[in-house]
C-alpha positions as CSV (number, residue, x, y, z in Angstrom):
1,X,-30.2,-70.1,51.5
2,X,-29.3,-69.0,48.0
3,X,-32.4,-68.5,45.8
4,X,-32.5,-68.0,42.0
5,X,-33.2,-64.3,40.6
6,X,-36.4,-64.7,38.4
7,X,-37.4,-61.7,36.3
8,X,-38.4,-60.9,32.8
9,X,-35.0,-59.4,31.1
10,X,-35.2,-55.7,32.0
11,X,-31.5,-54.7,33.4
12,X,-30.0,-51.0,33.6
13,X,-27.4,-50.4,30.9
14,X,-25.9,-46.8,30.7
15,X,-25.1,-45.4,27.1
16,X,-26.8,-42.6,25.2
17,X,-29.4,-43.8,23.1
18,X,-32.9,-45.0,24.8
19,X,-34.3,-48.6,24.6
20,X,-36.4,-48.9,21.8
21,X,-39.4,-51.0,21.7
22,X,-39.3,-53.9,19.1
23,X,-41.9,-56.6,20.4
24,X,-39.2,-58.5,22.1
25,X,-39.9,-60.6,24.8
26,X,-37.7,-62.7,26.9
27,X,-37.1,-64.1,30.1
28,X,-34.6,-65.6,32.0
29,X,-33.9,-67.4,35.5
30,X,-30.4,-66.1,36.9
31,X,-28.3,-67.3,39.7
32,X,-25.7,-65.4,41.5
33,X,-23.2,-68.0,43.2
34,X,-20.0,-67.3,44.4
35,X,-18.2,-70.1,45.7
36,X,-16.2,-68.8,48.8
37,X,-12.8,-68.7,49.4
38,X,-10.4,-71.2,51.3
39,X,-7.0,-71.4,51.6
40,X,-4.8,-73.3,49.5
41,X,-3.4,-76.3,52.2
42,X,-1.1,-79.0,50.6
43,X,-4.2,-81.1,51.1
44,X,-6.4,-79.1,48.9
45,X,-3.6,-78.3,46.9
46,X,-3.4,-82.5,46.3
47,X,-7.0,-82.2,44.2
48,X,-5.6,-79.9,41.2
49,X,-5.2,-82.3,37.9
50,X,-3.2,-81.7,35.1
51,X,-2.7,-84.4,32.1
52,X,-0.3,-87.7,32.6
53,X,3.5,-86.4,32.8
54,X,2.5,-82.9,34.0
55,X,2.8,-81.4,37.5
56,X,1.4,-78.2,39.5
57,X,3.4,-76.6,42.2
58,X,3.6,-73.6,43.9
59,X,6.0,-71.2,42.5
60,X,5.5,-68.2,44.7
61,X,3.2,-67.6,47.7
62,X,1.5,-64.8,49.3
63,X,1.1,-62.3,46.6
64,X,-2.7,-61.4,46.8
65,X,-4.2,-59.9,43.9
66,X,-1.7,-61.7,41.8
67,X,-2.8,-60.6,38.0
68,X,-1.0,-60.3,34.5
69,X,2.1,-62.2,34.6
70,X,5.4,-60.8,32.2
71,X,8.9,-63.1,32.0
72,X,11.7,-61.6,30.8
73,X,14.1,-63.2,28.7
74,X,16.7,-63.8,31.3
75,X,13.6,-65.2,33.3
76,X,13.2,-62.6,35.5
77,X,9.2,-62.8,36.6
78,X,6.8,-59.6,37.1
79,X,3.4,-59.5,38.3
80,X,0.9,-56.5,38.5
81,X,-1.5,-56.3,41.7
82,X,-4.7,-54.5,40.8
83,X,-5.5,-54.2,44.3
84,X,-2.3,-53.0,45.6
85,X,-1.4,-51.2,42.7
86,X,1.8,-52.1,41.9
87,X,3.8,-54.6,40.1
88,X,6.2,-57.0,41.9
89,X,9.7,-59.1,40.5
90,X,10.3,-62.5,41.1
91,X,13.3,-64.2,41.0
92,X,14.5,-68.4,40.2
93,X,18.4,-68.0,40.1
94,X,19.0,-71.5,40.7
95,X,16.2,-72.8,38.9
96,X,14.8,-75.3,41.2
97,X,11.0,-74.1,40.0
98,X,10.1,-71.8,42.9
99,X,10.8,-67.9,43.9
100,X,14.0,-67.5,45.6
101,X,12.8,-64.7,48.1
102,X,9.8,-62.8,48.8
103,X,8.8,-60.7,46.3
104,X,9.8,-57.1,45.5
105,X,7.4,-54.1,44.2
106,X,9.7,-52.1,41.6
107,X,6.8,-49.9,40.5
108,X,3.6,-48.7,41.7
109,X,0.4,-47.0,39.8
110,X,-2.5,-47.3,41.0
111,X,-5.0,-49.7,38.5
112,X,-1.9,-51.6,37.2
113,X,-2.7,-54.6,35.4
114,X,-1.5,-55.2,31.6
115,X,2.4,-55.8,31.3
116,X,4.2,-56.5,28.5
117,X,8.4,-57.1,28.1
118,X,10.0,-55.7,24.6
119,X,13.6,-54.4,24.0
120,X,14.7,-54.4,27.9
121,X,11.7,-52.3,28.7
122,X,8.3,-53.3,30.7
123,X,5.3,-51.5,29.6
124,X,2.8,-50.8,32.1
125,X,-1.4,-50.2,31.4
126,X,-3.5,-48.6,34.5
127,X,-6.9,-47.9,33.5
128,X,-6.3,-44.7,31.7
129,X,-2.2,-44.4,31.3
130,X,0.5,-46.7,29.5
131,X,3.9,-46.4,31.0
132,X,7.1,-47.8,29.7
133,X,10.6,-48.5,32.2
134,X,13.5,-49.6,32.0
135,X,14.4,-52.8,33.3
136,X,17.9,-52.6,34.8
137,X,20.8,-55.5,35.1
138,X,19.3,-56.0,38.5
139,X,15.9,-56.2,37.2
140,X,14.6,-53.7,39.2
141,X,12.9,-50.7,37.1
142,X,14.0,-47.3,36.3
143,X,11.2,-44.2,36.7
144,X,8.4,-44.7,34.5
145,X,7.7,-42.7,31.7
146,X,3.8,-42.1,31.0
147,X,3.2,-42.7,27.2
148,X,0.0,-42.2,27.2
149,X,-2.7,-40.6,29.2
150,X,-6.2,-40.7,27.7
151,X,-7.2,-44.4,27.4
152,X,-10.7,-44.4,27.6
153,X,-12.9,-44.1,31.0
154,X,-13.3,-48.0,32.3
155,X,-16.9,-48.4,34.0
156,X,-17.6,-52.1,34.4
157,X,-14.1,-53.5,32.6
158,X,-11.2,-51.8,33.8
159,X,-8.7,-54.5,33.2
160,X,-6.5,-53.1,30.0
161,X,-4.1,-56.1,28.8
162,X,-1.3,-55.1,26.6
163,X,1.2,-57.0,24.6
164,X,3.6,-56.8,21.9
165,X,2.4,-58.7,18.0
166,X,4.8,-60.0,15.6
167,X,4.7,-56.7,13.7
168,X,6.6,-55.0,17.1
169,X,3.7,-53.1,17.3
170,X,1.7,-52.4,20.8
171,X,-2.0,-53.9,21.2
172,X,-3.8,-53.0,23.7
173,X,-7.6,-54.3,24.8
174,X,-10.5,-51.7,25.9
175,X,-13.6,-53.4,27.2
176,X,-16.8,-52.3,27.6
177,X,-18.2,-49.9,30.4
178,X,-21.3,-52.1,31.0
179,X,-23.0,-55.3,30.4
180,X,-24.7,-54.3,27.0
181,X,-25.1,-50.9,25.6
182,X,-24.1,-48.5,22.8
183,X,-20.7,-47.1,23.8
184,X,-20.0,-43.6,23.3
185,X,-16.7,-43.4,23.2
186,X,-15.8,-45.6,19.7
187,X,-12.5,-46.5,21.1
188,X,-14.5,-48.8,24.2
189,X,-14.7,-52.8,23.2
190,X,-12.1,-52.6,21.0
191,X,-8.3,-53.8,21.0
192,X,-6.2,-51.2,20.1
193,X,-3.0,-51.0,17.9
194,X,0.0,-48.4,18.9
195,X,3.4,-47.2,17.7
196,X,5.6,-48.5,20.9
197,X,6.3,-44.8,21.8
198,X,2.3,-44.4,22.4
199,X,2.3,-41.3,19.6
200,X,-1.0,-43.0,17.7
201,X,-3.0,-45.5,17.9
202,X,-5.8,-47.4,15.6
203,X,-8.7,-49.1,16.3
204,X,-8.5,-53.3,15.3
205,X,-11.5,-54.6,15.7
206,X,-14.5,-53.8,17.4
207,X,-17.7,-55.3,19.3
208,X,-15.9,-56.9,21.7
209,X,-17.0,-57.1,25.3
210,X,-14.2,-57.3,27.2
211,X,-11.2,-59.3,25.5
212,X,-8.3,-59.8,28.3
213,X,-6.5,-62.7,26.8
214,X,-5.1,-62.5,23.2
215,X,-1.8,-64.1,21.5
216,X,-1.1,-64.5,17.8
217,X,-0.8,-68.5,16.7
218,X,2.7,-69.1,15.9
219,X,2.5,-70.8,12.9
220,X,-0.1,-68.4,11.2
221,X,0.8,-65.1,12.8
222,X,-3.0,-64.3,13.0
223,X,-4.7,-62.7,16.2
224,X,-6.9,-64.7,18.4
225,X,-8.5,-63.4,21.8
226,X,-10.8,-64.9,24.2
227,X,-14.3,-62.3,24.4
228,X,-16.4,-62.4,27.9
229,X,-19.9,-62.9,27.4
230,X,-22.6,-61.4,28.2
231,X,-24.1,-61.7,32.3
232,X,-28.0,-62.3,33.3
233,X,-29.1,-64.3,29.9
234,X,-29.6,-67.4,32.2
235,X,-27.2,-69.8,33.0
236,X,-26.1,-71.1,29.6
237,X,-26.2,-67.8,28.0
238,X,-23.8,-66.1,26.7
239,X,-21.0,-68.8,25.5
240,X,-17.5,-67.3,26.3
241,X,-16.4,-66.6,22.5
242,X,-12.9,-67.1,21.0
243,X,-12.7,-65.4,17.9
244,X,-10.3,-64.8,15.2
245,X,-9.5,-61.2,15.3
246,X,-8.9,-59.2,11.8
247,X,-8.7,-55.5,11.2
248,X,-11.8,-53.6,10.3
249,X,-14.3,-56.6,11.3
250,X,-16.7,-56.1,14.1
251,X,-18.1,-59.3,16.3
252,X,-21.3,-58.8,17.2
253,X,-21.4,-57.2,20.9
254,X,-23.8,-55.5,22.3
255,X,-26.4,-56.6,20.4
256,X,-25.2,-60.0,18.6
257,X,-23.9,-62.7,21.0
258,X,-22.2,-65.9,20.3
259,X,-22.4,-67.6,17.1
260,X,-25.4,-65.1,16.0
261,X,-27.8,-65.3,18.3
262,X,-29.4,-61.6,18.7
263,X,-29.6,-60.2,22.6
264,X,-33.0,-59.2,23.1
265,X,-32.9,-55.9,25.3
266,X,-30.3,-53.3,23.2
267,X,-31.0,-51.4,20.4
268,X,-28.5,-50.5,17.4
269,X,-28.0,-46.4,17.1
270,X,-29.2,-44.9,13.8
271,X,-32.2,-46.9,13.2
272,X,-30.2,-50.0,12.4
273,X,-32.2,-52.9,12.8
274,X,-30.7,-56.2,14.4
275,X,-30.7,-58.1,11.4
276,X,-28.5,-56.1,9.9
277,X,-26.4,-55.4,12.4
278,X,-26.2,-59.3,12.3
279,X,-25.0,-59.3,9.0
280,X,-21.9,-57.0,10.0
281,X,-20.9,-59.4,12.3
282,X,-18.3,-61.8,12.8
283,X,-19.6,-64.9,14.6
284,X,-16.9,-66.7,17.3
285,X,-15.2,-69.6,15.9
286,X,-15.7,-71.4,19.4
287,X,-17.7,-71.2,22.2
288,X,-16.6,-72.2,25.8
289,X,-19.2,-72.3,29.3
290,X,-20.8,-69.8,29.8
291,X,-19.6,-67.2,32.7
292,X,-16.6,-68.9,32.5
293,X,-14.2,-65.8,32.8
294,X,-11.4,-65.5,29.9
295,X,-8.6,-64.2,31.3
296,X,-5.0,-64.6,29.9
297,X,-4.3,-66.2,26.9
298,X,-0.8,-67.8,26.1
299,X,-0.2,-69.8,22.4
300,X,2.6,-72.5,23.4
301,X,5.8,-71.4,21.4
302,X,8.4,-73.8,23.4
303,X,10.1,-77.0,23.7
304,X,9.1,-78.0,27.1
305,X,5.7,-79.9,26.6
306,X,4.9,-82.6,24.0
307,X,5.4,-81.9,20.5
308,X,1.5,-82.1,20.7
309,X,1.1,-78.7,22.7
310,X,2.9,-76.7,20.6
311,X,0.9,-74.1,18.6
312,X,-2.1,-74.5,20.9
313,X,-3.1,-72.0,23.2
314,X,-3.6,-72.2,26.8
315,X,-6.5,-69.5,28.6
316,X,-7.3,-69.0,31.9
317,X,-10.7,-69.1,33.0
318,X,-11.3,-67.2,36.4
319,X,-14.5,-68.3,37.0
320,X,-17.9,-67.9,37.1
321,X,-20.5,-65.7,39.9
322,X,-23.7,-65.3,37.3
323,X,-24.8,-69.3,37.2
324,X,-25.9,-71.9,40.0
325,X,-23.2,-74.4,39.0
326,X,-20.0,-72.7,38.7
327,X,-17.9,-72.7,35.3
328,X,-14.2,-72.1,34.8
329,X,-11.8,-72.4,37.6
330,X,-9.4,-73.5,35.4
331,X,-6.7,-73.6,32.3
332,X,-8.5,-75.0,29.2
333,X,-6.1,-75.8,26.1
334,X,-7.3,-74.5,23.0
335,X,-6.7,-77.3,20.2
336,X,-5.3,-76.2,17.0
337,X,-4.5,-77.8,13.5
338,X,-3.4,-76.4,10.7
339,X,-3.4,-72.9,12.3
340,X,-7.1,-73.1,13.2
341,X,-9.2,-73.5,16.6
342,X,-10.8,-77.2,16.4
343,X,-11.9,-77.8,19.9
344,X,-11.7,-76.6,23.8
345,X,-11.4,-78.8,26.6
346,X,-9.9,-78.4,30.8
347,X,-6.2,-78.3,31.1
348,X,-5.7,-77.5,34.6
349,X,-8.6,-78.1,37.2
350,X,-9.2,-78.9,40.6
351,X,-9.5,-75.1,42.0
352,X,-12.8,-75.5,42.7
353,X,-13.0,-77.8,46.4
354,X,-15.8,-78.9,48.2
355,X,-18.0,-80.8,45.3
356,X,-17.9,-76.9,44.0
357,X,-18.8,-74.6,47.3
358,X,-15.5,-73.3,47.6
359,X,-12.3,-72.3,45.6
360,X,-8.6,-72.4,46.1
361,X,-7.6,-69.9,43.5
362,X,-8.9,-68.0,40.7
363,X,-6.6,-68.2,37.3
364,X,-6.0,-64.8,36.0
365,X,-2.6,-64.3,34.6
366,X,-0.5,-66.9,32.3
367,X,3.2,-67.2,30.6
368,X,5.5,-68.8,29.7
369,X,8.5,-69.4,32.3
370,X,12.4,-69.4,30.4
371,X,12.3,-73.4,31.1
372,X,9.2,-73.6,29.0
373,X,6.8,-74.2,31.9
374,X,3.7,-72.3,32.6
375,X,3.2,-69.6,35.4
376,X,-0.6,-69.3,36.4
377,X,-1.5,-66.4,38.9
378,X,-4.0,-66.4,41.1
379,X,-5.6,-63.4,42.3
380,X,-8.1,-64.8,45.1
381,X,-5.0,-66.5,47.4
382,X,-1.8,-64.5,45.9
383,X,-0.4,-68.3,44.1
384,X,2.0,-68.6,41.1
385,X,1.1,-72.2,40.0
386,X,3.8,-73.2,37.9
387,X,2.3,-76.2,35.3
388,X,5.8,-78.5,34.2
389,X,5.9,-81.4,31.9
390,X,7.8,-84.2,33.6
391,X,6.8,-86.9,31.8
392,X,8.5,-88.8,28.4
393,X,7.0,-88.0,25.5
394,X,8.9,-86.8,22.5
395,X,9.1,-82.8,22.6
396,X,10.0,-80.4,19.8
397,X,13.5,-79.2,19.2
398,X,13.1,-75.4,18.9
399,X,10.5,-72.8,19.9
400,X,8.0,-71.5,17.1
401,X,7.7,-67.3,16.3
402,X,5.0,-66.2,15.1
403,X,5.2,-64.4,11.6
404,X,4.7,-60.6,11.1
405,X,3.6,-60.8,7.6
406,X,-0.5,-61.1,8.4
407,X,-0.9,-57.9,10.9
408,X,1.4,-55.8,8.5
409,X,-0.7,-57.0,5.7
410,X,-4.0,-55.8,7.6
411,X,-2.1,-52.5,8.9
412,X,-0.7,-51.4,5.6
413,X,-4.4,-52.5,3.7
414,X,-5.2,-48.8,1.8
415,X,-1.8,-47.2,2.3
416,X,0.4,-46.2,-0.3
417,X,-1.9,-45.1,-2.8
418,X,-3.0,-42.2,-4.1
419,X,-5.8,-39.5,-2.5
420,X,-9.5,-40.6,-4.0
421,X,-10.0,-37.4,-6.1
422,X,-7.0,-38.4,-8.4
423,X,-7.6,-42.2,-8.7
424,X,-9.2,-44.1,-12.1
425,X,-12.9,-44.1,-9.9
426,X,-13.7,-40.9,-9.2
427,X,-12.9,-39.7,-12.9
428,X,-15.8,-37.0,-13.7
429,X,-16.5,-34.9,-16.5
430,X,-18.1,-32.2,-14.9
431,X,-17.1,-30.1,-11.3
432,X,-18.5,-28.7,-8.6
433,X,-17.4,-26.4,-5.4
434,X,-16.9,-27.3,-2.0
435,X,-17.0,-24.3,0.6
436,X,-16.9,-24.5,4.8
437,X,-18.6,-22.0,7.2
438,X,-15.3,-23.2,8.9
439,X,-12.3,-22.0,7.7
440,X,-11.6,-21.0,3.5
441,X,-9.9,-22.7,0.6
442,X,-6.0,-22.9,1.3
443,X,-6.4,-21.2,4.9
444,X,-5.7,-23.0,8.0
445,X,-8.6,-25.6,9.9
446,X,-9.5,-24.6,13.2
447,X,-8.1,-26.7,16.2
448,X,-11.9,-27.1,17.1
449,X,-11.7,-29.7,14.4
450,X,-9.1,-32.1,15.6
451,X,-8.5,-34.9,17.7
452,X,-6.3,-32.7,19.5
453,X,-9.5,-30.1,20.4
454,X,-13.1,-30.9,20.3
455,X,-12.9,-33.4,17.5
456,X,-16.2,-32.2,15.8
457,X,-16.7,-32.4,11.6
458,X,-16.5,-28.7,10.0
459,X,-19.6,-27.3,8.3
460,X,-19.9,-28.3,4.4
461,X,-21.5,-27.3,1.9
462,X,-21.3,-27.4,-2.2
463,X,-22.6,-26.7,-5.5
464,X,-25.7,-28.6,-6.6
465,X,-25.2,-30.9,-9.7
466,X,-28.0,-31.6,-12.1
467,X,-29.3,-34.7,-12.5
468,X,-27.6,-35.8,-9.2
469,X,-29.2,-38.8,-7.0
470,X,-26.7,-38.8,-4.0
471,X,-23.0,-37.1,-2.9
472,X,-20.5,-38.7,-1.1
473,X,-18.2,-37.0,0.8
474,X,-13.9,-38.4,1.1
475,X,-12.1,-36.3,3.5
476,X,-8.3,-37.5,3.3
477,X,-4.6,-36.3,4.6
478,X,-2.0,-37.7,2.0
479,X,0.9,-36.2,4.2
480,X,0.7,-38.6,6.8
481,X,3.3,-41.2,7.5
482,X,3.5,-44.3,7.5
483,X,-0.4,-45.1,6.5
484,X,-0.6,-42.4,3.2
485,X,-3.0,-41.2,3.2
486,X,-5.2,-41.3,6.1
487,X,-8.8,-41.4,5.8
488,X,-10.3,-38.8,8.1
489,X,-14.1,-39.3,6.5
490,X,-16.3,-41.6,4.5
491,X,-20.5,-40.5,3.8
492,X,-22.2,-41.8,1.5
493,X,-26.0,-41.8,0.4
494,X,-26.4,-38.2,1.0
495,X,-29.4,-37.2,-1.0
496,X,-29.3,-35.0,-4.3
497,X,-31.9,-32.5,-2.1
498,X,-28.8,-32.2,0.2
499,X,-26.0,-29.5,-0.9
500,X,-24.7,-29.1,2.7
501,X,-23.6,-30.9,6.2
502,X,-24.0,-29.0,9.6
503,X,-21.0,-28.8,11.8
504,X,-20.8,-31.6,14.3
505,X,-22.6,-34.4,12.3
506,X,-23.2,-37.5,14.2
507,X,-20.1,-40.4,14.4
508,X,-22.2,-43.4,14.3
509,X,-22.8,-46.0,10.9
510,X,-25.8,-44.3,9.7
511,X,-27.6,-41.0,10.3
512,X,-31.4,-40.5,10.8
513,X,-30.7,-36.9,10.4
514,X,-30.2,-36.6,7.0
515,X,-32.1,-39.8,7.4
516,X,-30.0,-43.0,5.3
517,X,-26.7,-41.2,5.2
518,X,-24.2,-44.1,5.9
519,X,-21.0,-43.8,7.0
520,X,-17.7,-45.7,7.0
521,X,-14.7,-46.8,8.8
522,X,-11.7,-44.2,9.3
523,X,-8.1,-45.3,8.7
524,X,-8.1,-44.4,13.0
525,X,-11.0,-47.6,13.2
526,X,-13.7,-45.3,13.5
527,X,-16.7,-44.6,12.3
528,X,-17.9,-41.1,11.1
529,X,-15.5,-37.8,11.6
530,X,-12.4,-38.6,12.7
531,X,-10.5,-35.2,13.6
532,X,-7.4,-34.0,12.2
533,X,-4.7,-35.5,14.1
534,X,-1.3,-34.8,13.0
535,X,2.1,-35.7,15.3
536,X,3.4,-32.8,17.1
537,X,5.5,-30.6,15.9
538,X,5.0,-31.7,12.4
539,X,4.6,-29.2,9.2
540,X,1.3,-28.7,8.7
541,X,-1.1,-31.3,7.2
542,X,-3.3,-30.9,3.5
543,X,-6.5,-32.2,4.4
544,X,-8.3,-32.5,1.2
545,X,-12.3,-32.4,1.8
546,X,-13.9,-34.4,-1.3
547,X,-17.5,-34.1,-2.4
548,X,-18.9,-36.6,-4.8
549,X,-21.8,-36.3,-7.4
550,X,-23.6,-40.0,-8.1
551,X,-26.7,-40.9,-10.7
552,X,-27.5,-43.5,-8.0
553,X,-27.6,-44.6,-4.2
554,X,-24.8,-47.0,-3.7
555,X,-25.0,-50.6,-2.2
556,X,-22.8,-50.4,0.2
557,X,-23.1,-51.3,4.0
558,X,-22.4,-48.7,6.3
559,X,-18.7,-49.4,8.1
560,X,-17.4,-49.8,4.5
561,X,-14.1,-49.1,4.2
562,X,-13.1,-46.7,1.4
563,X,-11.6,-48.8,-1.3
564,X,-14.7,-50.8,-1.3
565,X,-16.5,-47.3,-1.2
566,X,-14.4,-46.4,-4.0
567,X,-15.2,-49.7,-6.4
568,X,-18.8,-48.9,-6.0
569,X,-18.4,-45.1,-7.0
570,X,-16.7,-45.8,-10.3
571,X,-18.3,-45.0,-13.4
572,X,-21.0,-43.2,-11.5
573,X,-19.5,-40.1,-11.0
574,X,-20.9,-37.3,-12.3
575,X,-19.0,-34.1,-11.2
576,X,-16.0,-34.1,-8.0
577,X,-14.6,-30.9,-6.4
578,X,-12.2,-30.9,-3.5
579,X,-11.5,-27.9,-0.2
580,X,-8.1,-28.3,0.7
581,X,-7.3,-27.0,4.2
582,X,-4.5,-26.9,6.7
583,X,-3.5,-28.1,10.0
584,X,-0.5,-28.3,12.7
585,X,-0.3,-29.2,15.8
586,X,2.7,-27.2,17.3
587,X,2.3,-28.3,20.8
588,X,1.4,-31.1,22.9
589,X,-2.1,-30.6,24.2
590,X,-2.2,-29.7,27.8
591,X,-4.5,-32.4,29.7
């Protein structure tokens, strides 16, 4: 007999930082259920419903831990297996709607899971490595190349998506390494953007659990994903979120769920309280059920379906173990108007058998086929579903791309513009010197320093100023391409009894030692330090270390950007000085 957990809220989370009392209280009933598995026979097969005019039938069989689904433009299928570690072609020559042979694994890695199709190349995402090949005329794959080597460690969410925006530019999601805690790696519950060659990547957006499934709306070319909630808050508790995603906003997890709702048990770093860490927060646009399972999520760009479908996004839902009455199971259609989510309702359904005991498949991976149809994977029974419109209804007459114009917009935001210490708000009458314990004026940084080393900020001290109430320091590198410059440090708030910084300071929004000293967001998405991190082989870098003198404390919330930084600072300065330093990376690190 299955029985209800019952306990006051008090689960393990791993992270750094200690659970600090705050008076909370809160308690919640939670039910594991995990419908068991059954195979798919025609008869049970005969309970899936789709809408009037559609149909679901098998399109390949027998593929296990079917996952992430990629179609190339010739139609050509490919599937990643987690389990097996490999990724498998699949072929419809003739078109009839269903494989033509059994499938055939043209690359293994073990972990593979994200794919993604550009330029006659499939890139690959294990849990730590991205991998490009290329495709031949056959379809089979060349040797893979690895591209990149140090995504972050996985813990609870392993599954890394990948796929290519309007810009041409590589996203990549990073979940979380646990239910709720304080990450210490910054680049965990995050989506990622990189150059397609893997030589740098940025930080989008952050606070977000674990974000398999994102797509950009075709008529808007803005970023939506679908975020997994939060497990053991009871039933109901967390909504499955789907939020707009934007660069530089961060949405809430671990410690604000949903559409604000605070979770009790964590506590922010840096003596941030929860309300605040509210207010930094970008709340979902929509909710789904709870436990649920976002998985892949596919905008409709084709001609296939009713003129109705296209522009709304389709989203797996795997399926639910952390509530007594189990959610998901299913496709869900995501209704949009005017390039905005309005509403969420089932799609596909009819997974889940035996008035809900058992399950046929589990929806993971999604796509559009080249006839316009949708392939669903199922990773419990090894099923490509393929969802076809058969009916009458009008359709539309070409396919919809997405515009690239919004994610350039957000990429280049602060680029192209001049270092701080020369622009109109930082204009001073008086000066003072910077210095480093580190390395001297005009000399070269120390590797120790970088991104590339042990990433940790130098020393830093200056001149005091008279009359002074805080100092802010700017570190910048104005010979970087294509963002110029690049932002390498943002502290603010530093009081006037402060002339120096230890080596090492703390990369987190605000500091408790020097208590109140805020810090802001890095053109790399960070917050705090980010190292010097030049491409290889390049001359070296300037990297221009900027101390500020205020006659007041600034406004201005911690993960502030620098323009906005900037627009507080003018007209307060009372005295600048710079350190300008060098660095070059001659040679790829050795890892």
């Amino acid at each position: 007999m299955k029985r209800p957990l019952m306990a006051l809220l008090c689960l393990t989370v791993t992270g750094a930082w200690a659970q600090q009392g705050d008076g909370t209280r809160y308690s919640a009933e939670n039910n594991i259920f995990k419908p068991d598995k059954v195979e798919p026979t025609p008869q049970r097969m005969a309970g899936i419903k789709a809408p009037p005019g559609f149909t679901v039938t098998p399109f390949a069989t027998g593929l296990k831990n079917a996952r992430i689904i990629a179609v190339a433009p010739n139609g050509n299928v490919y599937v990643s297996r987690r389990d097996q570690g490999d990724v498998v072609l699949l072929r419809d020559a003739n078109g009839d709607g269903r494989a033509d042979s059994q499938p055939e694994i043209v690359v293994s890695r073990a972990g593979a899971h994200g794919l993604a199709i550009r330029d006659n190349k499939l890139y690959l995402v294990t849990v730590k490595e991205l991998f490009v090949v290329d495709i031949q005329p056959d379809g089979r794959l060349g040797a893979p190349k690895m591209l990149v080597r140090d995504l972050p460690d996985a813990g609870q969410h392993a599954n890394r998506t990948i796929a290519f925006g309007p810009d041409g530019m590589l996203y990549l999601t990073v979940g979380s390494t646990c239910n709720a805690c304080n990450e210490t790696n910054q680049e965990n519950a995050t989506i990622l953007r990189l150059t397609p060659d893997g030589s740098s990547r940025t930080i989008v957006a952050t606070g977000l659990r674990n974000t398999i499934g994102f797509d950009w709306q075709p008529r808007t070319g803005e970023l939506w994903g679908f975020d997994h909630g939060i497990d053991f808050l009871g039933d109901e508790e967390q909504p499955e979120e789907l939020n707009k995603i934007e660069q530089g906003k961060q949405y809430g997890w671990p410690h604000v769920v949903g559409a604000g709702t605070i979770y009790p048990q964590s506590t922010p770093i840096g003596e941030i309280s929860k309300q605040d860490w509210k207010a930094h927060s970008t709340p979902m646009v929509l909710g789904y059920a709870a436990h649920a399972a976002p998985m892949q999520l596919v905008f409709y760009k084709g001609t296939a379906f009713p003129t109705e479908y296209q522009g709304d996004a389709f989203v797996t839902m795997r399926g639910s173990w952390n509530r007594k009455v189990p959610s998901g199971y299913e496709i869900v259609r995501v209704r949009f108007q005017d390039g905005q989510a309005r509403s969420i309702e089932p799609f596909v359904t009819g997974f889940l058998t035996d008035g809900n005991k058992t399950h046929i498949a589990r929806p993971v991976g999604l796509a559009m086929a080249k006839d316009g149809a949708l392939l669903m994977a199922d990773d419990a029974n090894g099923v490509i579903y393929r969802i076809a419109y058969t009916g009458n209804a009008a359709k539309p007459a070409s396919e919809l791309q997405a515009p690239a114009g919004p994610m350039q917009q957000q990429a280049s935001k602060g680029s192209g513009v001049p270092i701080a210490f020369t622009r109109a708000q930082t204009q001073a009458k008086g000066t003072l010197t910077v210095s480093s314990s580190g390395f001297v004026r005009g000399g070269e940084i120390p590797a120790k320093y970088s991104e590339y080393a042990d990433g940790v900020a130098p020393a830093l001290s200056w001149t005091p100023v008279p009359n002074a109430k805080s100092y802010v320091v700017i570190m910048e590198d104005p010979d970087a391409k294509p963002v110029t410059p690049v932002v390498h440090w943002l502290a603010w708030n530093i009081p006037a009894s402060l002339t120096r910084l230890p080596e090492g300071l703390q990369e987190q929004p605000r500091l408790t030692d020097p208590d109140g000293v805020l810090q802001g967001r890095t053109t790399h998405g960070s917050t705090g330090w980010y190292g010097m991190h030049p491409p290889v082989g390049d001359k070296p870098h300037h990297y221009h270390f900027q101390v500020y003198a205020l006659d007041r404390m600034l406004d201005v919330p911690w993960g502030a950007e620098r323009d906005q930084l900037l627009e507080a600072m003018q007209g307060h300065v009372l005295a600048k000085g710079e350190l300008v330093g060098t660095f070059a990376q001659k040679q790829k690190p050795q890892k």
